[in-house]
KEKE-3310 file (N, C-alpha, C; in steps of 0.2 Angstrom, whole numbers, plus 5000, padded with zeros to 4 digits):
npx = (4634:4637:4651:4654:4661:4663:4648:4648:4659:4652:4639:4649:4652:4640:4634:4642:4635:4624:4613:4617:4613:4622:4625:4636:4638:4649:4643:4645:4645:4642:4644:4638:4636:4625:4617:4613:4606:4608:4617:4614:4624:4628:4630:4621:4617:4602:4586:4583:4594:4595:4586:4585:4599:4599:4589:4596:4603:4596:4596:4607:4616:4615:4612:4600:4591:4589:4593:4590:4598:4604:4608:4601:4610:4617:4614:4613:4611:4614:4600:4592:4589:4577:4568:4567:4559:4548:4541:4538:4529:4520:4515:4510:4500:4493:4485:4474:4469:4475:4468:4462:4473:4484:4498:4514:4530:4548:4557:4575:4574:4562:4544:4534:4516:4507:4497:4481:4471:4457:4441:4437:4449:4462:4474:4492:4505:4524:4536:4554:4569:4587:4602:4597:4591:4574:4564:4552:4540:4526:4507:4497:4481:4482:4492:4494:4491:4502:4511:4508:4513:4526:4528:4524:4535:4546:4543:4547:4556:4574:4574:4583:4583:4572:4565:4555:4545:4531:4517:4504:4490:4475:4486:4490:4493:4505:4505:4507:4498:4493:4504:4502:4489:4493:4503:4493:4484:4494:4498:4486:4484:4495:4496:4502:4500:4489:4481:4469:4471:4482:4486:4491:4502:4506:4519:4528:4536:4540:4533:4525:4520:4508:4498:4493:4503:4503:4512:4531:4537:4527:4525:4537:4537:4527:4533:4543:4536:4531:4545:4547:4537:4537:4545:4542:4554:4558:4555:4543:4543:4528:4520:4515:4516:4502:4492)
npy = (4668:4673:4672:4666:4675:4684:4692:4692:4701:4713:4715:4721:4733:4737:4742:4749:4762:4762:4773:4777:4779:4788:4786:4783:4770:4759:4751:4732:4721:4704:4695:4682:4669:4656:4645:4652:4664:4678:4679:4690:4696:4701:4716:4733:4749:4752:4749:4756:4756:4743:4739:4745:4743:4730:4729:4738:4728:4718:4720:4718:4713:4696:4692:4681:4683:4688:4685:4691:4691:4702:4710:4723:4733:4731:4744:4745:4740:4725:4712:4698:4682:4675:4685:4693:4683:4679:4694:4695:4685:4688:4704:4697:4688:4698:4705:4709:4703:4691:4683:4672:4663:4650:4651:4647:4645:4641:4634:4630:4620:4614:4613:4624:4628:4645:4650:4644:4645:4657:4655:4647:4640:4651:4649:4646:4653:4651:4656:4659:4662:4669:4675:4689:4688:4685:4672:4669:4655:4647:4648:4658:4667:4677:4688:4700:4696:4690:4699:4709:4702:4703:4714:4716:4709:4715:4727:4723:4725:4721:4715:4710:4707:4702:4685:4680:4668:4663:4654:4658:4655:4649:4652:4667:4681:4694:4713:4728:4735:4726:4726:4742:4739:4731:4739:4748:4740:4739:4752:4754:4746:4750:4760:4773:4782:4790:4783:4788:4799:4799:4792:4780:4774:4763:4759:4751:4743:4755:4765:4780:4792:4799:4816:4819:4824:4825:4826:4826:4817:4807:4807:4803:4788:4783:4782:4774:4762:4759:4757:4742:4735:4719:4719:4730:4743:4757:4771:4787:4802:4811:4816:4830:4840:4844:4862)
npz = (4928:4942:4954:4971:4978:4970:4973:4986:4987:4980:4988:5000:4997:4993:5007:5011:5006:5014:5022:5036:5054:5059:5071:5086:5088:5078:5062:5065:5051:5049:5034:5023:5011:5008:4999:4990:4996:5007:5021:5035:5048:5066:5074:5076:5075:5076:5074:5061:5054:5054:5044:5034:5030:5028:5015:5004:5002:4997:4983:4978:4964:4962:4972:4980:4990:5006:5022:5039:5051:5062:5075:5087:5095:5114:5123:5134:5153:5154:5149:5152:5143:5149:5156:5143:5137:5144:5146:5130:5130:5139:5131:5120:5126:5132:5121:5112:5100:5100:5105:5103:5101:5105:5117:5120:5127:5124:5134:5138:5128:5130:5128:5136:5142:5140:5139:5135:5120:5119:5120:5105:5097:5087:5081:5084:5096:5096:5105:5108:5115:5112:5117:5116:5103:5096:5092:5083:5081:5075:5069:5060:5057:5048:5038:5042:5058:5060:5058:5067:5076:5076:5079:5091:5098:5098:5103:5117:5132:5130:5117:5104:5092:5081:5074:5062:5061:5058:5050:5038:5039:5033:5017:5011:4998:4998:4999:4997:5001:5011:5020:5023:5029:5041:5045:5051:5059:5071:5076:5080:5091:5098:5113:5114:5103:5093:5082:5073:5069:5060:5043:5030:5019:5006:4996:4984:4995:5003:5015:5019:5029:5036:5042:5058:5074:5093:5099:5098:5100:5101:5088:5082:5088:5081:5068:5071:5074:5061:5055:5062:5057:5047:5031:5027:5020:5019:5027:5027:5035:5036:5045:5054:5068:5080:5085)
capx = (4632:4643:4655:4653:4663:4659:4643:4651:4662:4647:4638:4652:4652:4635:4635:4648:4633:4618:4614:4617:4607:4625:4624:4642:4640:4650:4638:4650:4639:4645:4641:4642:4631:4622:4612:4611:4604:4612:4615:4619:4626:4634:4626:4622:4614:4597:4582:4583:4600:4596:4581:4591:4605:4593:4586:4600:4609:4593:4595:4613:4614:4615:4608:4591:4586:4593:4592:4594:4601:4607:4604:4602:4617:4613:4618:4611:4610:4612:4590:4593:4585:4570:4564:4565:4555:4542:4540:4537:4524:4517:4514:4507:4495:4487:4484:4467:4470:4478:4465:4461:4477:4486:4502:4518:4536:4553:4563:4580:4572:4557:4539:4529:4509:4508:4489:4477:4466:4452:4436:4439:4456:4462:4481:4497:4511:4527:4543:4560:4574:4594:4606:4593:4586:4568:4561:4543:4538:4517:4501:4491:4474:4482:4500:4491:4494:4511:4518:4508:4517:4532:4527:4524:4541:4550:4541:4546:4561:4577:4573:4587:4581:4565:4565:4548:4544:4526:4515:4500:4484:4480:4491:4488:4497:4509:4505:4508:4492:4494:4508:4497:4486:4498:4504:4486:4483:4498:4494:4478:4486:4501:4491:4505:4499:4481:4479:4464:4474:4488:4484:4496:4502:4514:4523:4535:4537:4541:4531:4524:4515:4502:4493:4496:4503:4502:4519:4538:4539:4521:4527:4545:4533:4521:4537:4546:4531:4533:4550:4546:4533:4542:4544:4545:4562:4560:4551:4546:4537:4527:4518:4513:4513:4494:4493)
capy = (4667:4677:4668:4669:4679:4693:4693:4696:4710:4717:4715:4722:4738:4742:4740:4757:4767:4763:4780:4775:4784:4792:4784:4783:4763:4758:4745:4727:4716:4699:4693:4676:4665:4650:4641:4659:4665:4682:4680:4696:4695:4707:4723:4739:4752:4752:4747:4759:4754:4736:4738:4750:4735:4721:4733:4738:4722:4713:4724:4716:4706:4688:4689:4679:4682:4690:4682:4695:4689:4707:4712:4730:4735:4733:4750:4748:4735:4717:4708:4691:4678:4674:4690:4695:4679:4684:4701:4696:4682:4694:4706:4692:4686:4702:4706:4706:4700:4684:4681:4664:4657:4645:4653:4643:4648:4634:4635:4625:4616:4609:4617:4627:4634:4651:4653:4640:4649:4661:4653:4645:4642:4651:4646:4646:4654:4650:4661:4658:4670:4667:4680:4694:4688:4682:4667:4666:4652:4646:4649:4664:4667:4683:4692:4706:4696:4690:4706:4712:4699:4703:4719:4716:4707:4723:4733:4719:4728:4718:4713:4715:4704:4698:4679:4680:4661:4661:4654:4660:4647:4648:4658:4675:4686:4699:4715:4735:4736:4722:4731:4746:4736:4728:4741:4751:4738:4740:4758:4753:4743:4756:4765:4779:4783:4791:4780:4789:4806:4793:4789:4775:4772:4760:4758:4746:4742:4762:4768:4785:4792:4805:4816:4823:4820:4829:4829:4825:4809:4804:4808:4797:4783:4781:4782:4769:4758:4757:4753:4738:4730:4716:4720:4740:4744:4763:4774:4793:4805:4818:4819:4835:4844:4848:4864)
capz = (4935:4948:4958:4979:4982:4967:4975:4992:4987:4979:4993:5006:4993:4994:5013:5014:5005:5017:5026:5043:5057:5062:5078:5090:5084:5070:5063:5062:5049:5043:5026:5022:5007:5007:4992:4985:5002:5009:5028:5039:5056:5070:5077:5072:5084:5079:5070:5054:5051:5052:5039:5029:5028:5023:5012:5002:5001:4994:4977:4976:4959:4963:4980:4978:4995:5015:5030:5042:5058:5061:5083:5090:5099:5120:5125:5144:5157:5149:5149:5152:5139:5150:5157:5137:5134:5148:5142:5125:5130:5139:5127:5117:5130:5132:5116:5110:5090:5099:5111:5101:5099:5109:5114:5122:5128:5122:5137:5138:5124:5131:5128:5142:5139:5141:5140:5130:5118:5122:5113:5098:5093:5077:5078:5091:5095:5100:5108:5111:5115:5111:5119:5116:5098:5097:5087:5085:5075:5074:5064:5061:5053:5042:5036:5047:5061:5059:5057:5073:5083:5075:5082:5099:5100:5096:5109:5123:5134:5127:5111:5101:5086:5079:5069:5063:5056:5061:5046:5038:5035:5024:5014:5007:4996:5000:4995:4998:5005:5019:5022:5025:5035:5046:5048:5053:5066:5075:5078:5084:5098:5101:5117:5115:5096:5091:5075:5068:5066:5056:5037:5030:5012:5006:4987:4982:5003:5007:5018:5017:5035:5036:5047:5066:5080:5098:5101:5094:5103:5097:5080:5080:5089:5073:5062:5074:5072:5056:5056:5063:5053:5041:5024:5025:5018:5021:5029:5026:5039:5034:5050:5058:5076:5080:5089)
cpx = (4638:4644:4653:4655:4665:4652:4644:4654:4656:4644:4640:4652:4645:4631:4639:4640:4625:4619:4612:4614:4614:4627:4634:4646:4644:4646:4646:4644:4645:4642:4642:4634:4629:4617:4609:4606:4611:4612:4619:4619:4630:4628:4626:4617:4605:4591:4580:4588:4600:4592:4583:4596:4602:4593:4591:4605:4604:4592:4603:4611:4618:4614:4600:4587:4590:4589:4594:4593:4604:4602:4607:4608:4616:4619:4617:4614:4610:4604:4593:4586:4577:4565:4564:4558:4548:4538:4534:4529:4519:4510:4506:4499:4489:4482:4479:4465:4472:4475:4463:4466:4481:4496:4506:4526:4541:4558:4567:4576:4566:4550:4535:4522:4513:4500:4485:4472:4460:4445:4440:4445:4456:4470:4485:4504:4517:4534:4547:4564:4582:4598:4601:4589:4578:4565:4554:4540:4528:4514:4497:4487:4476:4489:4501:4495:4499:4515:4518:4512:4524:4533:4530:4532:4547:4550:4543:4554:4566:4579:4578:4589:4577:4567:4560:4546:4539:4522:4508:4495:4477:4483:4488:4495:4499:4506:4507:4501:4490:4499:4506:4492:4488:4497:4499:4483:4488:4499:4490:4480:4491:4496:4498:4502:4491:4479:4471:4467:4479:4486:4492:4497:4510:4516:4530:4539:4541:4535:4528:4518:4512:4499:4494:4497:4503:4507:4525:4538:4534:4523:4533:4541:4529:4528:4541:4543:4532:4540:4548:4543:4538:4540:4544:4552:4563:4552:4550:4540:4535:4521:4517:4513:4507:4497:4490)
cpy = (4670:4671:4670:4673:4685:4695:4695:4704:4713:4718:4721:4730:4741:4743:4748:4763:4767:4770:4778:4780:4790:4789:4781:4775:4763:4754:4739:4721:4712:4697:4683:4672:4660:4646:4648:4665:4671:4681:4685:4692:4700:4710:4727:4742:4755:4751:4751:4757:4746:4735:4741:4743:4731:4724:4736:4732:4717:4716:4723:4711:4700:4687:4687:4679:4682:4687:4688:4692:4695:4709:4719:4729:4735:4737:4752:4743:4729:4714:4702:4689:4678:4678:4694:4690:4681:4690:4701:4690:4686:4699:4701:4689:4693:4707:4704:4701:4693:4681:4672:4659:4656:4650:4649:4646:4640:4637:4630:4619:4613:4615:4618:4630:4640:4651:4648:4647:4650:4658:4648:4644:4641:4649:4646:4649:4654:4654:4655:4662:4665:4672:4687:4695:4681:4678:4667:4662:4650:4646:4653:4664:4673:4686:4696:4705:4692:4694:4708:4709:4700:4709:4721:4714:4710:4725:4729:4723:4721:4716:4716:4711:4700:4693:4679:4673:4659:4661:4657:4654:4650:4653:4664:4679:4691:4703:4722:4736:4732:4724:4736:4744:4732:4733:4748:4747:4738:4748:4759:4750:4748:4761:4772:4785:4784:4790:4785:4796:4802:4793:4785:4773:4769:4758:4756:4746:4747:4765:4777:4787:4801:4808:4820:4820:4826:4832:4827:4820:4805:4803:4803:4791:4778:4778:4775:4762:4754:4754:4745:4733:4725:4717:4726:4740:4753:4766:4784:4797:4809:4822:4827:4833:4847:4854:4864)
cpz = (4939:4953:4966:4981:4979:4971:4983:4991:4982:4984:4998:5002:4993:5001:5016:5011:5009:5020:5034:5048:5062:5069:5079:5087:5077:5068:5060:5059:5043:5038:5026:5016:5009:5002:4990:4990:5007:5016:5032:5046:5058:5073:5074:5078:5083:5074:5063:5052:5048:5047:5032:5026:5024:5017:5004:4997:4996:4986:4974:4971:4962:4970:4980:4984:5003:5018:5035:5048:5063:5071:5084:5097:5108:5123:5132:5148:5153:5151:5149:5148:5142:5152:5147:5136:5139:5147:5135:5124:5134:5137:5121:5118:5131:5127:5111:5103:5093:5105:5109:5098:5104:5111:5122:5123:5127:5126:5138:5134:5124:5130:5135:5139:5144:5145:5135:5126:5121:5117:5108:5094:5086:5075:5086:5088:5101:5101:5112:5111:5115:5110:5113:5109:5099:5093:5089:5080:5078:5069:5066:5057:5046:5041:5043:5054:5064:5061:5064:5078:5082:5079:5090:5101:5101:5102:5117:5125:5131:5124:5107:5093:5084:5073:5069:5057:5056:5051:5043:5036:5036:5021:5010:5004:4999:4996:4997:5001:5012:5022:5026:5030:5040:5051:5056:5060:5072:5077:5083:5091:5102:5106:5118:5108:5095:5082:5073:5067:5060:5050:5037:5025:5012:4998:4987:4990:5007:5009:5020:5025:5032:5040:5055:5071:5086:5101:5097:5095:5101:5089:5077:5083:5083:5069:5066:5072:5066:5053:5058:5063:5049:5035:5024:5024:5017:5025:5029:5029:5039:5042:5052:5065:5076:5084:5094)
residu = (UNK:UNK:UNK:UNK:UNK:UNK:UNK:UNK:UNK:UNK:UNK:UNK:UNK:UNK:UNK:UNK:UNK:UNK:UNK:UNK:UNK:UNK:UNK:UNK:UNK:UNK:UNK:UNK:UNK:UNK:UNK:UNK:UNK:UNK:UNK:UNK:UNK:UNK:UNK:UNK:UNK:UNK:UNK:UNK:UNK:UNK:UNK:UNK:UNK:UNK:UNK:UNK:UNK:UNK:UNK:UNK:UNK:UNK:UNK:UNK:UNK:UNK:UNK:UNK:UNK:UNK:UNK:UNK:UNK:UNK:UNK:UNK:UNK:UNK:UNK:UNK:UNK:UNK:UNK:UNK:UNK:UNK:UNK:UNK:UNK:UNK:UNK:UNK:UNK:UNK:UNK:UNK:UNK:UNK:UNK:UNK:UNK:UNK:UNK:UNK:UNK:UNK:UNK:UNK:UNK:UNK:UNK:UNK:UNK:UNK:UNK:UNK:UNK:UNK:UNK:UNK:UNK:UNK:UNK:UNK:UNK:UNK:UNK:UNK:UNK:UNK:UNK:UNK:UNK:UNK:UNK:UNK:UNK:UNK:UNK:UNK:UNK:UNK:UNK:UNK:UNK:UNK:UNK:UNK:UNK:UNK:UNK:UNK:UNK:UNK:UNK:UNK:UNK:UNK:UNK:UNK:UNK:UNK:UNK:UNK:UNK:UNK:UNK:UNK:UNK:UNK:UNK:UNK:UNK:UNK:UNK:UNK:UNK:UNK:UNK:UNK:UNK:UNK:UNK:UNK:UNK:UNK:UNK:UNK:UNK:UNK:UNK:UNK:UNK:UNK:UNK:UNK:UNK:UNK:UNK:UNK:UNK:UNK:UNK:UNK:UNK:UNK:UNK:UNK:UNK:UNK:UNK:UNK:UNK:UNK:UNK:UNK:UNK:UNK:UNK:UNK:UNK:UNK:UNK:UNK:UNK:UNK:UNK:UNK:UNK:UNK:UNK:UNK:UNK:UNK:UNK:UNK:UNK:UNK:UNK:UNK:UNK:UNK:UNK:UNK:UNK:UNK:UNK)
# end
């Protein structure tokens, strides 16, 4: 068994050969163990790098498992906590997949409704935000919709790291195909993104896109997407420009 801190200098070694997105950022990521538990922290300038990182580091021998705590670099206007939090319950709130779940904001520690379930409650979710990263802990009906809210919380102006602790009940296997289907509903919600021109295939949690888009911007949109599902560890864009 490797010592902590062979497992770190491995680690910090295989850290120099991520393929960074090049960006002006340098990425600054700290390392540090816990009960065999890798945990990053710092910045980096942007959501492929931080997926790349994790990604990377979880193929270190003696790391049994990344915590990524890793936030996107804020390269504009500082978002204050609660207009993130707002944003992102928002999102949440209008979002038709979560129209039967209970969903609630933890502000200065105390809990606030957001919205009671619509019909029928199928679970609940709860947001919090801490200097620009987002906790969402609760219960969902499927993986599916887990990911999707991991989604939305992405897309929320200021988001500059997703904690996604939301449970599934009952539990379902992971698989490369719930992947694919995650990721296929989160398409279907993107109103910038024409999901039925999209195909979506995923293997050993790379992503593969398919199909056309109308523009360049629509095209990196799908692939960002993607990016941002949990559990993708690359992504790779064969997309087409329709004419």
């Amino acid at each position: 068994m490797q010592s902590s801190e062979a497992v770190l200098t491995l680690a910090r070694a295989a850290l120099a050969h991520v393929p960074y997105q090049g960006h002006h950022l340098h990425p600054t990521i700290n390392l540090r163990l816990s009960d065999g538990a890798l945990i990053l922290e710092g910045e980096v300038a942007d959501i492929v790098d931080k997926t790349r990182a994790a990604a990377q580091l979880r193929r270190v021998d003696g790391v049994t498992m990344v915590i990524d705590h890793l936030r996107i670099a804020n390269g504009g206007t500082p978002i204050g906590d609660g207009e993130v939090r707002a944003a992102v319950c928002e999102r949440l709130r209008s979002a038709i997949d979560f129209r039967n779940c209970k969903i609630c904001a933890r502000v200065k520690g105390q809990l606030e409704p957001v919205r009671e379930a619509v019909g029928e409650r199928s679970g609940w979710l709860e947001v919090s935000v801490h200097d620009g990263a987002v906790t969402l802990n609760g219960q969902v009906i499927s993986l599916s919709h887990m990911r999707l809210a991991g989604v939305l919380a992405w897309w929320s102006r200021g988001c500059r790291c997703v904690i996604n602790d939301i449970v599934i009940a009952p539990a379902e296997a992971d698989s490369d195909e719930e992947i694919s289907e995650a990721l296929r509903l989160v398409l279907e919600t993107d109103p910038f993104v024409d999901a039925a021109r999209i195909s979506v295939r995923t293997d050993r949690r790379v992503v593969t896109l398919d199909g056309y888009a109308s523009s360049d911007g629509a095209r990196r949109q799908v692939e960002r997407d993607a990016w941002y599902v949990h559990g993708v560890e690359n992504v790779i864009n064969h997309i087409a420009l329709s004419s």
